[in-house]
C-alpha positions in Angstrom: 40.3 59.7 71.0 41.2 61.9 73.8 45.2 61.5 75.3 46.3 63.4 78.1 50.1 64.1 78.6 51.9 64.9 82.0 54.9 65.9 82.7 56.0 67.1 79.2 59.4 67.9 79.0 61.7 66.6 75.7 60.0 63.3 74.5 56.7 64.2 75.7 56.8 67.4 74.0 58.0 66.0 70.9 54.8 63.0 71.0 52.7 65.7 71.6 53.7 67.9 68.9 53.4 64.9 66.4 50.1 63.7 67.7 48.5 67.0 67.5 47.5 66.4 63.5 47.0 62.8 63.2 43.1 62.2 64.8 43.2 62.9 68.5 39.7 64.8 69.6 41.3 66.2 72.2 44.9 66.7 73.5 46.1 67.8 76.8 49.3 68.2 77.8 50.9 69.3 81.4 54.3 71.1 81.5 56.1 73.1 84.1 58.2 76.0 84.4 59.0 78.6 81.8 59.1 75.2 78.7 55.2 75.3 79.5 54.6 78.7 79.7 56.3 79.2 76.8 54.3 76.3 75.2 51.2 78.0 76.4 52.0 80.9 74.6 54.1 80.1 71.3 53.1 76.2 71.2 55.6 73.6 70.5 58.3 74.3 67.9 60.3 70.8 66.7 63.4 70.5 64.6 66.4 68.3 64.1 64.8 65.3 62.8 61.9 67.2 61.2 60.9 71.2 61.4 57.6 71.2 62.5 55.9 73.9 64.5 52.4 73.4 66.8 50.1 76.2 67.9 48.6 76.1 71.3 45.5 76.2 69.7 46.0 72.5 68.8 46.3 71.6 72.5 44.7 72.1 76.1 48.1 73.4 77.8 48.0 72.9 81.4 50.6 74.8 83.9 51.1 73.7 87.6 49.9 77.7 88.7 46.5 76.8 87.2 46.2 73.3 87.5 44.6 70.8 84.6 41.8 71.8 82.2 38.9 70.8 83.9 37.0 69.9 80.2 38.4 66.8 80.3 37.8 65.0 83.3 36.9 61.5 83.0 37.3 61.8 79.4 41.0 60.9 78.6 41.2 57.6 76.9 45.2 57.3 77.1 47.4 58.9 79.7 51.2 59.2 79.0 53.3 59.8 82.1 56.2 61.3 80.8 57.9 62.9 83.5 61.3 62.6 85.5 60.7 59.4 87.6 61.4 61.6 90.2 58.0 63.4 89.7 55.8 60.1 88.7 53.8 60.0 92.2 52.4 63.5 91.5 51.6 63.5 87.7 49.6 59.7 89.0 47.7 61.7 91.1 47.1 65.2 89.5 45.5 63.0 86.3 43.6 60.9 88.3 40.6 62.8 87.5 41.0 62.7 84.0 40.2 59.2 83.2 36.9 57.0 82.8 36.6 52.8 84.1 38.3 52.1 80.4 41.1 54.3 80.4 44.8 52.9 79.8 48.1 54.5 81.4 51.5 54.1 79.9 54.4 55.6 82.1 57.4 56.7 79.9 59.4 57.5 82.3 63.2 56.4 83.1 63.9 53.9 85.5 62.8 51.1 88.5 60.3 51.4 90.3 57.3 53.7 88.8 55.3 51.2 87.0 54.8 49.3 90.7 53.8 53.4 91.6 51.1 52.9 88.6 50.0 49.9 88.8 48.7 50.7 92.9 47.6 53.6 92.1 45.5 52.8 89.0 45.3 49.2 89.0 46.9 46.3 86.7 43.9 46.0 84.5 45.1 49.5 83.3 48.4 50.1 82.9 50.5 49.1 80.0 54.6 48.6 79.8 56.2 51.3 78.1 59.7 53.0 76.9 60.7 55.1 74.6 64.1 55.8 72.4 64.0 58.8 70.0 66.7 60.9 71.0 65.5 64.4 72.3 66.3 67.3 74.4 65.6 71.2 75.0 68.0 73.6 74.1 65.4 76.7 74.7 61.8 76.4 76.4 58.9 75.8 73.5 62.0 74.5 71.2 62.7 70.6 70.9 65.4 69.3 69.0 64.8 66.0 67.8 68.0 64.4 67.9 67.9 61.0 67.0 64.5 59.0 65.6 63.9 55.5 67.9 60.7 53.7 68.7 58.0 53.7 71.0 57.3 50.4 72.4 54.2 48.9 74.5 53.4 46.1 76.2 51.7 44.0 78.8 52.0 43.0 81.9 50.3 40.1 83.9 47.1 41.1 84.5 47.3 43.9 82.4 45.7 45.5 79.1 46.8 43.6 75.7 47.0 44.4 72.3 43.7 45.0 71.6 43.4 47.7 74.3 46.3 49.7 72.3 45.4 49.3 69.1 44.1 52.6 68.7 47.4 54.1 70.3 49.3 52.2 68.2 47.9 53.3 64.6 47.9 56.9 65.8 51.5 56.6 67.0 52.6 54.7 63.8 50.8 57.3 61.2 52.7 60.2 62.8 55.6 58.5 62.2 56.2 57.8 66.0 57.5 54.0 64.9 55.5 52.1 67.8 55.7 48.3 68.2 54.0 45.8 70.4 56.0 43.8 73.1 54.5 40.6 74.9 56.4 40.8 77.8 56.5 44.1 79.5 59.3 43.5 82.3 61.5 42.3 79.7 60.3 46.1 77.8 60.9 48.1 81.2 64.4 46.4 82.0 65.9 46.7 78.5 65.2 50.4 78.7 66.6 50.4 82.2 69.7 48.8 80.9 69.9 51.0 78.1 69.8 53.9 80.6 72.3 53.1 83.1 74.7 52.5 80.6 74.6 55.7 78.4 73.2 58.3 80.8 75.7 58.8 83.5 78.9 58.3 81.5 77.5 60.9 78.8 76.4 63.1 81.7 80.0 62.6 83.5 81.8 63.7 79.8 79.5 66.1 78.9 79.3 64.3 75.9 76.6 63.3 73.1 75.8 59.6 73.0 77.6 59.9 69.8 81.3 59.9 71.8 80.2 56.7 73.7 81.0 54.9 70.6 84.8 55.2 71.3 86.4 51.7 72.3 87.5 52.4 75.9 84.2 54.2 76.4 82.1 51.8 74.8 83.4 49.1 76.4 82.6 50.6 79.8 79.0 50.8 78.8 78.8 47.4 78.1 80.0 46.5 81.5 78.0 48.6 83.5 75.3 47.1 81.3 76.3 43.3 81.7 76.2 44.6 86.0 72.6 45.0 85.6 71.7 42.7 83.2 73.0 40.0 86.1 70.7 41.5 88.3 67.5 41.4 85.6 68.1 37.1 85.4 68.2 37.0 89.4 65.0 38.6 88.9 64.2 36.3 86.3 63.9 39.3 83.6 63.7 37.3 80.1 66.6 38.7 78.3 68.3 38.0 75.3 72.0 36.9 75.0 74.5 39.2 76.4 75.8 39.7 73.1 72.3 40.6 71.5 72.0 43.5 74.3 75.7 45.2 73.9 74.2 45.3 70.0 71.4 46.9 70.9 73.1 49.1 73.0 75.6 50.0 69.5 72.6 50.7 68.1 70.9 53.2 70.3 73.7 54.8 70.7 74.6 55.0 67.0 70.8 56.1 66.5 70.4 59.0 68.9 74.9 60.0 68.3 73.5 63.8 68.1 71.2 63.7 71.2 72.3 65.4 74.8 71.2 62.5 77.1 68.5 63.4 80.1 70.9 63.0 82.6 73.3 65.7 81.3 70.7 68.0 80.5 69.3 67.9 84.1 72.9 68.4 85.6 73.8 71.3 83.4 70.3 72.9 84.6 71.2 72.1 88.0 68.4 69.7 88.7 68.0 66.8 90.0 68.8 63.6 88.3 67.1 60.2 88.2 70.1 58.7 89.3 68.1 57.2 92.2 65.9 55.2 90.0 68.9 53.8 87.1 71.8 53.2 88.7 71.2 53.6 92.4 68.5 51.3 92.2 70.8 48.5 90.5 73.1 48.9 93.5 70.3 48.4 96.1 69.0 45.5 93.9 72.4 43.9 94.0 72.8 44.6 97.6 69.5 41.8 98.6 71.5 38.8 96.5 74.5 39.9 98.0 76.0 40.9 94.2 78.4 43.4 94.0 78.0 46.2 91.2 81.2 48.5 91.7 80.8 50.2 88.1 77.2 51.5 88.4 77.9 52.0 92.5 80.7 54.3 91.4 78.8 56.0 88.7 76.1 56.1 91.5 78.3 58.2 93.8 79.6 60.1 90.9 77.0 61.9 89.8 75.3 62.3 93.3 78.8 64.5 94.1 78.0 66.6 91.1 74.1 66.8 90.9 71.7 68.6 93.2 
């Protein structure tokens, strides 16, 4: 089995750095900036959760300055976006030569709006639904700290590859102790993480908190609103959902689960990049805005972070 990674920054780091041992022929992963040069040096070094530490001997490491190993065109079997949602478009098109008529895409990313960008570019019969929760994040390049262990969870869409197509995926991600699981319906998968997101990111990032603080009443309790904002959106999109109730649990729990972990959002702020604001929040507002919903909680969290974020 041959997987291809792009855009590795925290979580797709850390699945490459567990991956490396467990049966993959050949592993490729594409990272930016001085985390991948340092990964193309040093390898990947994980702790937190578990100490565990990859050479780049394990791995084809692929830098923007000299563009992706050429060994592997047409030969990756499973291709994990894992980039900001801001960056999707390019890693779709930088990896495009990299897979065969049979290969399967899963986009981890954050957000609305990049599995449509997958989907046209690769085609339904390709593209799986995706999300991730471990808790992860940076605090030196080549260094993750794994803050928080969650699941990685696939699906299908209409149209697209089932259970049978990720099989493989699945028994590699479960015996490195990755905890996948298989969803049937894969808009309910992308808007559960979505919700998850809106909720926990920005008010962390707005703090400067771990997710850990959000368990506080007052701040909880604004979580689960913003949440309950989108998840009104999700039904008018006819998102199956479970019961209000079930989600704020499941939002106790993630938070409870990943209490140690810096969220994305915070992490790209103190780094002075840009956020994915556009894609969680911003994109629940514009949503709302076509049904003629108002959303003031995630438009003011929208604002927020956009007057404090490059």
């Amino acid at each position: 089995m041959n997987i291809a990674i792009m855009g590795a920054g925290s979580i797709g780091s850390l699945i490459a750095a567990k991956i490396s041992n467990y049966g993959v022929s050949n592993l490729l992963i594409h990272a930016r900036g001085e985390h991948g040069s340092t990964i193309a040096v040093n390898g990947i070094k994980i702790q937190g959760e578990e100490d565990l530490s990859v050479s780049n001997d394990d791995m084809f490491v692929s830098l923007d300055e000299v563009g992706l190993y050429e060994g592997l065109n047409g030969k990756i079997d499973y291709l994990l976006i894992t980039s900001k949602a801001n960056d999707v478009q390019k890693m779709l098109e930088k990896a495009e030569k990299l897979l065969h008529e049979n290969s399967k895409v899963l986009c981890l990313s954050n957000g609305l709006g990049h599995v449509e960008k997958c989907i046209e570019f690769y085609g339904p019969h390709r593209v799986f639904a995706a999300s991730v929760s471990h808790g992860a994040w940076r605090p030196e390049p080549g260094v993750i700290e794994w803050a928080g262990k969650g699941s990685i969870a696939i699906g299908q869409f209409a149209d697209g590859p089932g259970l049978t197509d990720a099989e493989e995926l699945i028994e590699l991600l479960s015996n490195c102790g990755l905890n996948p699981h298989w969803v049937e319906d894969g808009r309910s998968l992308v808007w559960s993480k979505v919700l998850l997101n809106i909720s926990i990111n920005p008010i962390a990032a707005l703090i400067g908190c771990k997710n850990g603080d959000l368990l506080q009443s007052e701040l909880f309790e604004l979580c689960s609103s913003v949440m309950l904002e989108g998840t009104n959106i999700a039904r008018h999109e006819r998102v199956n959902l479970p019961s209000d109730e079930e989600l704020i649990s499941r939002l106790s729990q993630v938070v409870e689960s990943t209490s140690s972990n810096y969220c994305s959002m915070l992490q790209d702020i103190k780094k002075g990049g840009k956020t994915e604001m556009e894609f969680l929040n911003q994109a629940i507002v514009e949503r709302a805005e076509r049904y003629g919903i108002s959303t003031p909680r995630n438009h003011l969290l929208s604002e927020l972070i956009k007057s404090i974020s490059s």
